[in-house]
C-alpha positions as CSV (number, residue, x, y, z in Angstrom):
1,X,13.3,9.2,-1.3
2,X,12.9,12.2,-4.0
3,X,13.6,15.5,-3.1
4,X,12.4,18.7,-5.4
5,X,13.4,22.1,-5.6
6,X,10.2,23.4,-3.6
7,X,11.7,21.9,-1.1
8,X,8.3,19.1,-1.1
9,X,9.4,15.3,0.2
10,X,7.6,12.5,-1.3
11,X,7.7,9.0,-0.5
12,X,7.6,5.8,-1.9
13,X,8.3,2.6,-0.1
14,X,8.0,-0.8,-1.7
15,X,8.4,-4.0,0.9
16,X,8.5,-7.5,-0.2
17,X,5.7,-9.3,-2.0
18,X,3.2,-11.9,-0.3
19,X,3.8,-15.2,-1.4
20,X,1.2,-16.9,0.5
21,X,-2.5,-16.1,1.1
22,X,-1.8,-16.2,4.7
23,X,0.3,-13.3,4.2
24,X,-1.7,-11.5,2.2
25,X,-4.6,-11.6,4.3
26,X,-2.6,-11.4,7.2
27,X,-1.0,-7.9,5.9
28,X,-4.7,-6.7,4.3
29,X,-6.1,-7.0,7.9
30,X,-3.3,-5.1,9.8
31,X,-3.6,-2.3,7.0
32,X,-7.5,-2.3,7.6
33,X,-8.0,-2.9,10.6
34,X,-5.0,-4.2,13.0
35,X,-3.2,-1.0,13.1
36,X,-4.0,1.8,15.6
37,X,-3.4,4.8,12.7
38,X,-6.2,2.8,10.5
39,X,-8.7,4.9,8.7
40,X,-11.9,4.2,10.3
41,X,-13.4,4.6,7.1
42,X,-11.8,1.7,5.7
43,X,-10.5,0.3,2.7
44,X,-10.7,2.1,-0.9
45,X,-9.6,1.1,-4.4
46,X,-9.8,2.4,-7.7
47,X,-12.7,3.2,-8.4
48,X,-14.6,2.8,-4.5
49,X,-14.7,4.6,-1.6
50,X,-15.3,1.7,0.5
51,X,-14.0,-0.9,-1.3
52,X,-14.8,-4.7,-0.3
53,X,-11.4,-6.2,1.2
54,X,-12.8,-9.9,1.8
55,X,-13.8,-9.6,-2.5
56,X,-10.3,-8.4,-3.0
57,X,-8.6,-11.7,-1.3
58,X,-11.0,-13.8,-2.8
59,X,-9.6,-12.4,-6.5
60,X,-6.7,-13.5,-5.1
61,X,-6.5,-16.7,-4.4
62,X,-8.9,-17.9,-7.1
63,X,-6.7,-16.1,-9.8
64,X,-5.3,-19.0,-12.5
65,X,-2.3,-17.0,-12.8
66,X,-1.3,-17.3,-9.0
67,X,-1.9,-20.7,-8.1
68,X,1.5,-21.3,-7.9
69,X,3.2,-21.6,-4.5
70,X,6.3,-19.7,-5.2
71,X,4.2,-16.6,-7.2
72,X,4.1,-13.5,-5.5
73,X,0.4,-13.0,-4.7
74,X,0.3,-9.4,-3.8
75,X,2.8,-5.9,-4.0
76,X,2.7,-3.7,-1.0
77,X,4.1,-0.1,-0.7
78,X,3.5,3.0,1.3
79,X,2.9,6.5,-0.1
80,X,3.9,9.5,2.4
81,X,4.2,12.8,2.8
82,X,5.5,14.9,5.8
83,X,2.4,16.3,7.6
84,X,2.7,20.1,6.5
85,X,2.4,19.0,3.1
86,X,-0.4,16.8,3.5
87,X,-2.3,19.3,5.1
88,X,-1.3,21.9,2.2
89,X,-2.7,19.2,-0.1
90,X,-5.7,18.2,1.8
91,X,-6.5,22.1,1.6
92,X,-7.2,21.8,-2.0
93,X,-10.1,19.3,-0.3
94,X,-8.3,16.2,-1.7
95,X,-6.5,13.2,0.2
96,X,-4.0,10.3,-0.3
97,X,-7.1,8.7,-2.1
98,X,-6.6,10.8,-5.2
99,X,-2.7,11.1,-4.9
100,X,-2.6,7.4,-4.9
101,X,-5.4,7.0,-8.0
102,X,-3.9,9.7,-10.2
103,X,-0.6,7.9,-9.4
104,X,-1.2,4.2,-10.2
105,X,-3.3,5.4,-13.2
106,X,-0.8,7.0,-14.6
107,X,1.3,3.7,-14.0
108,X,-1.4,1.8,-15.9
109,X,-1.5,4.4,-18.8
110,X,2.1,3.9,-19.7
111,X,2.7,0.1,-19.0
112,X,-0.7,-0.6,-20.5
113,X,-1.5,-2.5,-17.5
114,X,-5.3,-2.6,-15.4
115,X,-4.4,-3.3,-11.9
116,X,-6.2,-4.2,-8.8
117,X,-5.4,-2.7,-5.6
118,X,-6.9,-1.6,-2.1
119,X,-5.5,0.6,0.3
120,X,-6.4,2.5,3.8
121,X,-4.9,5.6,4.9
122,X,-3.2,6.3,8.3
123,X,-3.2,9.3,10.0
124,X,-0.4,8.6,12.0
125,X,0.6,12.1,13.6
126,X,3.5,13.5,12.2
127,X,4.2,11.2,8.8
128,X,0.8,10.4,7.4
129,X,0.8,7.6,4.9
130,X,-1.3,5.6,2.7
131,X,-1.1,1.8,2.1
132,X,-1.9,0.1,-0.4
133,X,-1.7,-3.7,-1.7
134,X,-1.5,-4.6,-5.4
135,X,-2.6,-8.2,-6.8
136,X,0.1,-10.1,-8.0
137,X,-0.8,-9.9,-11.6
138,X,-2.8,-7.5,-13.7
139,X,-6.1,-7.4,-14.4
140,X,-6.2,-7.6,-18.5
141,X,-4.7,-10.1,-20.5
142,X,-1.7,-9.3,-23.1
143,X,-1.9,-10.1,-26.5
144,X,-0.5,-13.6,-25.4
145,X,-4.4,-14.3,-23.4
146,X,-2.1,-14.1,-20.2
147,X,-2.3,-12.2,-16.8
148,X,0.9,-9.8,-16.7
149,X,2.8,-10.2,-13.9
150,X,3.5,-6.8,-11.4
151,X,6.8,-6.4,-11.2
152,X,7.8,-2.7,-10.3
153,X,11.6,-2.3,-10.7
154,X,13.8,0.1,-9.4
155,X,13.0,2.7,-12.8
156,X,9.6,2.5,-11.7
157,X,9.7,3.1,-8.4
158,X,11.0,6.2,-9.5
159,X,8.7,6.9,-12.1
160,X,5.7,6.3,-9.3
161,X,7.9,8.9,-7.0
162,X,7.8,11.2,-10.1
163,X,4.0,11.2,-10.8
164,X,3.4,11.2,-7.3
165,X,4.9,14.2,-6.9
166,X,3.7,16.0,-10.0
167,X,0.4,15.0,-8.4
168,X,1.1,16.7,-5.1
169,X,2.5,19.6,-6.5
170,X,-0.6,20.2,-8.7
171,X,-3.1,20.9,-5.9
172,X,-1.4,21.8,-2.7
173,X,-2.6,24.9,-1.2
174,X,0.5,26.6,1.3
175,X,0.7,29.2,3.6
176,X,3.0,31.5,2.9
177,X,4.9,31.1,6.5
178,X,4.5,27.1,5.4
179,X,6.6,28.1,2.2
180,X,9.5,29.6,3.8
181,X,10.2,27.0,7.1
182,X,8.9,24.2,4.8
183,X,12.5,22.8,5.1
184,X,13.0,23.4,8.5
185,X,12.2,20.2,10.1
186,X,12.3,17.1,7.7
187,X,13.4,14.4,10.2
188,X,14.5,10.6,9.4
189,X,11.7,9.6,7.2
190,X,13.5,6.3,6.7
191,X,12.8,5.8,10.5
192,X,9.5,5.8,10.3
193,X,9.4,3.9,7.2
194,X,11.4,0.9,9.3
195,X,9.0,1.4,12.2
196,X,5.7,0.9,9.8
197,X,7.7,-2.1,8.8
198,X,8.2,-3.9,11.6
199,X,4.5,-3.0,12.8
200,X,3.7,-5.1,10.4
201,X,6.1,-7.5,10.5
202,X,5.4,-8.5,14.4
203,X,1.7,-8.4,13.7
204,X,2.3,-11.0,10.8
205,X,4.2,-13.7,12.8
206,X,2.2,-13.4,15.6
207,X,-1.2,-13.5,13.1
208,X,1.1,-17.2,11.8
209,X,2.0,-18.2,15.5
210,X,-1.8,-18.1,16.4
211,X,-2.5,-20.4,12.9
212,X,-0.2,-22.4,13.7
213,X,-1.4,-23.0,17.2
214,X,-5.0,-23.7,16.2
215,X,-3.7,-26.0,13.9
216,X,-2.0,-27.9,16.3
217,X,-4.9,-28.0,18.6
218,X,-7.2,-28.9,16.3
219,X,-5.1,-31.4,15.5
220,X,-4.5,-33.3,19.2
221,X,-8.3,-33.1,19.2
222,X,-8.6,-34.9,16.2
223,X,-6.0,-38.0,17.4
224,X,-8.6,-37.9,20.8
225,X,-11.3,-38.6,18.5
226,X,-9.8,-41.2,16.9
């Protein structure tokens, strides 16, 4: 978490990568669709509003650079705000879709990466946030002809929480009664953070526990055949 004088909390949570495609589908689908606090609007990237989530996975798995079964196929983080801000920001008739664009762009500009990414926002009452999954590696070669790995470390996280912020700040129309008691309530953020988390989590193994069955049913039904 960074905190700022104005007394504005921004978020940043980064969760382990996806090492299989199972996962990553598996966690694209929750974010999309799965989840109760989904944008109904769906998916967005980049540079569309609707952006094509089946196209992304497909980039995915047919991408030379993660064939590999120990590669990390996909980043996932969470961008938040507490909910007076996001209202203060969504006043300047902006959303999490241009916090999280300006963002990652600004990422890209200084690590002279191009990276691919979807994301949905959730309105979830009280702690709106925005996910968004990043493919394992970037999009333009380095002066080697290779795909460059995404790797965020812990400086970059905060350099994302930085921008972010900056970002926020920028447009974010307040109240003046919203200035003063803007402190007032702030409540465990990490909370909800570890709630999101194991959302996902459950809805993961129980997406794997339902493979896992077919494929032992379509198995048996295979040794009947025989």
């Amino acid at each position: 978490m960074v905190s700022f004088k104005s007394g504005t909390k921004v978020f940043i949570k980064m969760t382990r990568g996806l090492q299989t495609m199972k996962q990553v589908t598996a966690h694209v689908k929750y974010v999309g669709f799965r989840s109760k606090e989904a944008n109904e609007k769906g998916f967005f990237s980049r540079d569309e509003d609707k952006a094509d989530f089946e196209a992304f996975l497909e980039r995915i798995e047919k991408n030379s650079a993660l064939q590999h079964p120990l590669t990390i196929k996909a980043r996932k983080m969470i961008f938040s705000l507490r909910e007076s801000d996001y209202e203060a920001y969504k006043r300047s008739g902006k959303d999490f879709k241009d916090l999280v664009r300006n963002t990652l762009a600004e990422y890209e500009r200084k690590h002279g990466v191009k990276l691919d990414w979807i994301a949905n926002i959730h309105a979830a009452e009280g702690h709106p946030h925005c996910h968004v999954v990043i493919k394992g590696v970037s999009d333009n070669r380095g002066a080697d002809g290779r795909f460059k790995r995404i790797v965020f470390k812990k400086e970059d996280l905060q350099e994302l929480k930085e921008t972010f912020h900056k970002e926020f700040e920028r447009d974010a129309i307040y109240h003046l009664h919203e200035r003063l008691d803007v402190d007032r309530t702030l409540g465990d953020m990490s909370k909800v953070f570890e709630s999101v988390t194991k959302d996902m989590t459950r809805e993961n193994e129980r997406l794997q526990r339902e493979a896992e069955m077919k494929r032992q049913r379509a198995a048996r039904n295979k040794g009947r055949d025989r």
